[in-house]
N, C-alpha and C positions, 0 to 999 in steps of 0.2 A: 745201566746204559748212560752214555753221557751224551747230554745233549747239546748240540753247535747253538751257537748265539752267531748271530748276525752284527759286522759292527757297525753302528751309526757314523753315518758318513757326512761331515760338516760341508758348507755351502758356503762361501761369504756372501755378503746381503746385496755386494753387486752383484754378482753372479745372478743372482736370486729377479732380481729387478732385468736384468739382462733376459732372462727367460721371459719375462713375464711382454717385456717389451715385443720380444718376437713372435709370443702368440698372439700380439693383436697385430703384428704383421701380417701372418698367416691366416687369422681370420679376417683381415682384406680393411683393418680400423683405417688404416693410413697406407696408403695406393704406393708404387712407385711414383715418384717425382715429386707427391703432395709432404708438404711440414708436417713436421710432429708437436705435438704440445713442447710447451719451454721444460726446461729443467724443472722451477719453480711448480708449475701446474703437475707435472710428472711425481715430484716430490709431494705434495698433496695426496695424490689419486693414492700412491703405495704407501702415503705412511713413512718416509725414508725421509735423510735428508738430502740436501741439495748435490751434497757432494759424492751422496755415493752415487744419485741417476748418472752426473755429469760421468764416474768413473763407466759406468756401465755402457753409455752411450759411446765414450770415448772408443770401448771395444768392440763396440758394432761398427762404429768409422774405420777403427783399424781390420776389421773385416768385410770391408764394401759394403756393407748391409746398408750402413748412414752414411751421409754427408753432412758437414759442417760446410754452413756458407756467413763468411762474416759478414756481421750487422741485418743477417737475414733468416736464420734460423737452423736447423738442422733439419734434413730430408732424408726422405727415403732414397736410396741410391736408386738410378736407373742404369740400363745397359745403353745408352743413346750418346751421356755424357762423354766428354773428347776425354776425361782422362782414364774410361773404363774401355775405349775403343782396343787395346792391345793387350787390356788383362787377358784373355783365353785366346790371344794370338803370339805364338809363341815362334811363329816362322821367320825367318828376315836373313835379308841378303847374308852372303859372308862376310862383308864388311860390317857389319850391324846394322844397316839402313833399315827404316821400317819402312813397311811402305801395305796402305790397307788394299786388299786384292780384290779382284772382281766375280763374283760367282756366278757361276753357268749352270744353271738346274737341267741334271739331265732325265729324272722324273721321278716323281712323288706316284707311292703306289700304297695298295693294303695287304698285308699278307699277315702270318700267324708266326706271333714268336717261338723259335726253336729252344733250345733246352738255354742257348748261351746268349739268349738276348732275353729271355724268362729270368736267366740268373742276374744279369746287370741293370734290371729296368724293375726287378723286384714285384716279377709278376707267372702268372700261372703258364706253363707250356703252351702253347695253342692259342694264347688271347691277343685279342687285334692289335696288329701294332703299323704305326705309318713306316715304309720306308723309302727312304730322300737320298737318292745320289748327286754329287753335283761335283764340278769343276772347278778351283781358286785360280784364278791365273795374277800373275805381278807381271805388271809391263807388258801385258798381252801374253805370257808363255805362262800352259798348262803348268802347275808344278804342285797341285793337292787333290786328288781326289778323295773326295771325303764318303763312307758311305754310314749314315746316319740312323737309328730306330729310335720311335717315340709311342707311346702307350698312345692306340687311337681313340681311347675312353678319355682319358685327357686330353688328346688335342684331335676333338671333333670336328670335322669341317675341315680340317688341312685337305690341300689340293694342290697343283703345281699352279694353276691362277694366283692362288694366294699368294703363295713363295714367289711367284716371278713380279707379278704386281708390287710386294713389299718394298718401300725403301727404309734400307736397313737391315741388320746382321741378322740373324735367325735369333739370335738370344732376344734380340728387342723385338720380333715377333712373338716369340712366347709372351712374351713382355707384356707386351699393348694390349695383342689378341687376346688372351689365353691368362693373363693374370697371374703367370707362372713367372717366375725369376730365380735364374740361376746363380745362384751363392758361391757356388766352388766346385770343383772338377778334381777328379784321380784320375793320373794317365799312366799309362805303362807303356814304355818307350822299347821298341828294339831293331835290327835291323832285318832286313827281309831281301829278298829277292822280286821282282815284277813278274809276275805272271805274264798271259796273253792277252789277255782284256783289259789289265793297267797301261802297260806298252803300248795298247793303240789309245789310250785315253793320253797320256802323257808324252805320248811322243818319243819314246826312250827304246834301247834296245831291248832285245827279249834277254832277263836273267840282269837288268841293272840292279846294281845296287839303290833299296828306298826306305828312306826309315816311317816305319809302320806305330803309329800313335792309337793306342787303344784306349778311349777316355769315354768316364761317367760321369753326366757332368746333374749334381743337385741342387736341390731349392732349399725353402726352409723347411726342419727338421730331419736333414738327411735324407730327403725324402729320393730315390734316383728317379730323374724325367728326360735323359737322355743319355744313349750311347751311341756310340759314333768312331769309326776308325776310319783314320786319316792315312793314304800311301805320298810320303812327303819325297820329292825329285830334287835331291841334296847337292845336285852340281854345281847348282848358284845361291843354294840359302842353305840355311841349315837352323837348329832350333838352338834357344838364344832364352836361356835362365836363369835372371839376375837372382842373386843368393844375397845380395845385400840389405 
């Protein structure tokens, strides 16, 4: 009988230091907002040199994780900063205008994940989950309803008090509250027709056309901590994907 051999699978040393960087993100070394140790100290702690932390870091920046601030250090990114405001808003006029929307909570409740929000949130059929419907309007007109699930063992204590009370996007509440930060999002895009209960939310005829954003949005280590499907009302915006 012949036996399979496994093959060892090489790592570069940034890579290596890039992992290790992020588990003490995840175990909470260094908060959203607060500095990180310099290169130099970093380069100590692992054993490396200076140049590979720098490369390692450089690809935490280029994945929102870090910030570089010159002559002041390197940070943990937060969701609050003006230039992370329109990473996971992807709506904007037909001209391209951005413009940030105002949400209308129309209520945070408890209920039990069914088989398809158990599969996107990477949790057991039946376990408590919050669910957050709410309103985006631009320029005062309804044009997202979003309807949201979050594991309620992770986010204990949510309530519509909280959410309405919050100033600030739901990410930078997971953020503050919840110590939770979301890394990156998969979205599955398609078009849809409006039901009876969008139409009266959005304002639209019965059977308009609305494009339907189905997205998982995680933290660190892949982890999924929310899903959320967006009915977007495409007659004055439309979504807007720089590929550059």
């Amino acid at each position: 009988m012949t036996k399979s051999h496994s093959t060892p699978t090489f790592r570069p040393l940034y890579e290596q230091i890039k992992i290790l960087i992020t588990q003490s993100l995840v175990a909470g070394e260094w908060r959203p907002g607060e500095v990180i140790p310099s290169e130099l100290e970093l380069a100590s702690r692992f054993k490396v040199s200076q140049g590979t932390v720098r490369k390692a870091i450089d690809e935490l920046a280029a994945d929102n994780i870090l910030v570089r601030r010159q002559g002041k250090g390197t940070f943990v990114a937060t969701h609050t900063e003006e230039h992370t405001q329109y990473r996971f808003l992807r709506i904007v006029e037909l001209s391209g205008k951005k413009e940030f929307p105002v949400s209308e909570l129309l209520h945070c409740e408890r209920g039990k994940a069914d088989s398809i929000a158990a599969e996107r949130l990477g949790l057991k059929r039946g376990a408590p989950i919050m669910m957050v419907r709410r309103l985006l309007r631009f320029s005062g007109e309804p044009v997202i309803l979003d309807d949201i699930c979050l594991s309620a063992t992770l986010f204990k204590g949510l309530n519509d008090a909280l959410i309405a009370e919050f100033e600030g996007t739901l990410y930078s509440l997971y953020e503050s509250r919840y110590g939770t930060r979301i890394i990156r999002a998969e979205e599955r895009i398609r078009a849809v027709v409006a039901d009876e209960t969008v139409t009266g939310l959005l304002g639209i005829p019965p059977n308009a056309p609305l494009l339907d954003i189905d997205r998982v949005a995680y933290t660190y280590g892949d982890q999924p901590v929310e899903w959320r499907v967006s009915r977007c009302n495409t007659q004055h915006h439309c979504y807007l994907n720089d590929l550059g």
